[in-house]
C-alpha positions as CSV (number, residue, x, y, z in Angstrom):
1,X,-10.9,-28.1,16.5
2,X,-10.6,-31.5,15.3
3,X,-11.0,-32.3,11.2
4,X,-11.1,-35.3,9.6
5,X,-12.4,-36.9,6.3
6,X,-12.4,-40.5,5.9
7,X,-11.9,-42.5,2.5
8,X,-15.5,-43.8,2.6
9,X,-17.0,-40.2,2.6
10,X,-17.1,-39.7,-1.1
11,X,-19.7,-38.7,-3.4
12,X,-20.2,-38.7,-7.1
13,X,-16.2,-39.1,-7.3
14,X,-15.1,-36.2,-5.1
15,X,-14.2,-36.3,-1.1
16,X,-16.5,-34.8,1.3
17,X,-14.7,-32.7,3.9
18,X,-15.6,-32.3,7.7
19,X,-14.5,-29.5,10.1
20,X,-15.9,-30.3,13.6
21,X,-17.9,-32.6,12.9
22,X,-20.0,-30.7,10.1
23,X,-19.2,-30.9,6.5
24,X,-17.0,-27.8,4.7
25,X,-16.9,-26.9,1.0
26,X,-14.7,-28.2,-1.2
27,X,-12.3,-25.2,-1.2
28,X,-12.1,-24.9,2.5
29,X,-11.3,-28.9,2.2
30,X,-8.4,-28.0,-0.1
31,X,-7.4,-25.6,2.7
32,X,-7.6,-27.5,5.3
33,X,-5.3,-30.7,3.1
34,X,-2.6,-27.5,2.0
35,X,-2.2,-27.2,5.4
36,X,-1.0,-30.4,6.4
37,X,-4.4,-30.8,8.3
38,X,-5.3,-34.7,6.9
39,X,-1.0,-35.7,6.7
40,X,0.3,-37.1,3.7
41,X,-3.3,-38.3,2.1
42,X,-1.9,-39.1,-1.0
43,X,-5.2,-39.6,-2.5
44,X,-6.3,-36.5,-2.0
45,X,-3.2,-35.0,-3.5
46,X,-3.6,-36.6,-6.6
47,X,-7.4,-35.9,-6.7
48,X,-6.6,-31.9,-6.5
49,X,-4.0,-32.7,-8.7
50,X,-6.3,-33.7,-11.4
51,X,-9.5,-31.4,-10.6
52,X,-7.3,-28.0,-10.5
53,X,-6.9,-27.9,-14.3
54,X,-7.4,-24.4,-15.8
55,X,-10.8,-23.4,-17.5
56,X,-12.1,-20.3,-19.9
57,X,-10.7,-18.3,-16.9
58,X,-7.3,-19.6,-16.7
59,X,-6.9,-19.0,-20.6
60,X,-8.2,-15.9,-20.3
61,X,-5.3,-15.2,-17.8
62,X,-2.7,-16.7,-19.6
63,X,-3.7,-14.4,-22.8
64,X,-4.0,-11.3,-21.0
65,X,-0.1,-12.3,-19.6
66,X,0.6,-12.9,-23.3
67,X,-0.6,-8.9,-24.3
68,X,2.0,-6.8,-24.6
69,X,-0.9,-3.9,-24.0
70,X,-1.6,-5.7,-20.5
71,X,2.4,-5.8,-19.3
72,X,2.3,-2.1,-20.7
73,X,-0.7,-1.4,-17.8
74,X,1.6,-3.0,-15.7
75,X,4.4,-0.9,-16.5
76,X,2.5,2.1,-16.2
77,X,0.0,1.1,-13.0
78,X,3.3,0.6,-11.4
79,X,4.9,3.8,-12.0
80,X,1.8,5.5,-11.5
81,X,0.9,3.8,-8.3
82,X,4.1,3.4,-6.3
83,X,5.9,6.7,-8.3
84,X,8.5,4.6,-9.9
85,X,10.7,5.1,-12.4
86,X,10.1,2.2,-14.9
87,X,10.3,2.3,-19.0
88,X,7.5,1.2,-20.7
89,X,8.3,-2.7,-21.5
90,X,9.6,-3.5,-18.2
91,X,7.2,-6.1,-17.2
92,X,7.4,-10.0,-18.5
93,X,4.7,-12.4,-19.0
94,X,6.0,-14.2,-16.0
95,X,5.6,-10.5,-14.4
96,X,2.5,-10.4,-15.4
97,X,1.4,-13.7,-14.3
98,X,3.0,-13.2,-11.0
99,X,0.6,-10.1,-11.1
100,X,-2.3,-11.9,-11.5
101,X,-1.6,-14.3,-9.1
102,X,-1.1,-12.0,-6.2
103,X,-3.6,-9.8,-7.2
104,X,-6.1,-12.4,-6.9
105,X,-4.8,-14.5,-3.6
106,X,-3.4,-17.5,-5.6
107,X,-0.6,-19.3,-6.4
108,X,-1.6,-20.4,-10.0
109,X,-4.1,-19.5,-13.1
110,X,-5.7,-22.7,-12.8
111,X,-7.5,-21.5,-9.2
112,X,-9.2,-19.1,-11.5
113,X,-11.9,-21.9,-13.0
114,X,-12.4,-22.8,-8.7
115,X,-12.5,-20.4,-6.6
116,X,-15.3,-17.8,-6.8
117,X,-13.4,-15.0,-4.7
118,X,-10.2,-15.5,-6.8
119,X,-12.4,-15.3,-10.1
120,X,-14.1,-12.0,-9.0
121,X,-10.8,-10.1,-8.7
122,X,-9.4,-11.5,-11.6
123,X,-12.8,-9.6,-13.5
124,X,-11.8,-7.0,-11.6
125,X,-8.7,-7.2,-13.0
126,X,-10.3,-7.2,-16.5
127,X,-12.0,-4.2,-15.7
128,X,-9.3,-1.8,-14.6
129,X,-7.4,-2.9,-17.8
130,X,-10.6,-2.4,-19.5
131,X,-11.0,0.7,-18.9
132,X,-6.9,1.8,-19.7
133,X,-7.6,0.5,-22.9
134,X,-10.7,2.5,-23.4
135,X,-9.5,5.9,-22.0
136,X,-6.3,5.1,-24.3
137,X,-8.7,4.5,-27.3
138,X,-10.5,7.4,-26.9
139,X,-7.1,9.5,-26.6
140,X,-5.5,8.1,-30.2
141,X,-9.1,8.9,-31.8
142,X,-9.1,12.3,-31.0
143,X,-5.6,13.0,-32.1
């Protein structure tokens, strides 16, 4: 395989990535420069650097690590799933992002707001906690 990108090939302020000869998304671009693939390419860096800024899906992230009805989930997805014994207010906010992270295939919020696979598990995410809430809800009502 060769890959290669050259400082001319930009368009509209953002670099245009080839793999064999044929040109890659964006994301597989900023795979292909986290793994060493174009050397140091400082420019790049500090391009990625200033595009991976977090979004409405990043926040939304960062609040859901923030609820204290999220880490609970955790808390009790954990001890459900893996049949741990772990007290209800175990999990952290750090916890909780480290969660979110791994659950998703990233290493930070911001990749939320830029990467389409990464933002579909995080809904996913949303969901399942969705419907803990709901099923919760609907238990404290009819009590």
């Amino acid at each position: 395989m060769t890959y290669h990108t050259a400082s001319q090939s930009w368009a509209k302020g953002k670099p245009i990535f080839f793999e064999n000869g044929k040109r890659v998304s964006l994301q597989r671009g900023r795979e292909l420069f986290e793994n060493g693939i174009f050397g140091e390419a400082e420019h790049l860096k500090e391009w990625f650097d200033s595009e991976t800024k977090g979004g409405r899906l990043a926040r939304s992230a960062a609040m859901l690590c923030q609820s204290a009805d999220f880490r609970l989930w955790l808390d009790r997805r954990r001890r459900a799933k893996f049949n741990m014994d772990i007290p209800d207010g175990t999990h952290t906010e750090d916890d909780a992002r480290e969660f979110i992270c791994e659950a998703c295939g990233i290493k930070s919020r911001a990749e939320l707001d830029h990467n389409p696979d990464a933002a579909a598990l995080f809904r996913k995410v949303q969901q399942a906690f969705g419907r803990y809430q709901n099923h919760h809800r609907s238990q404290r009502d009819a009590n």
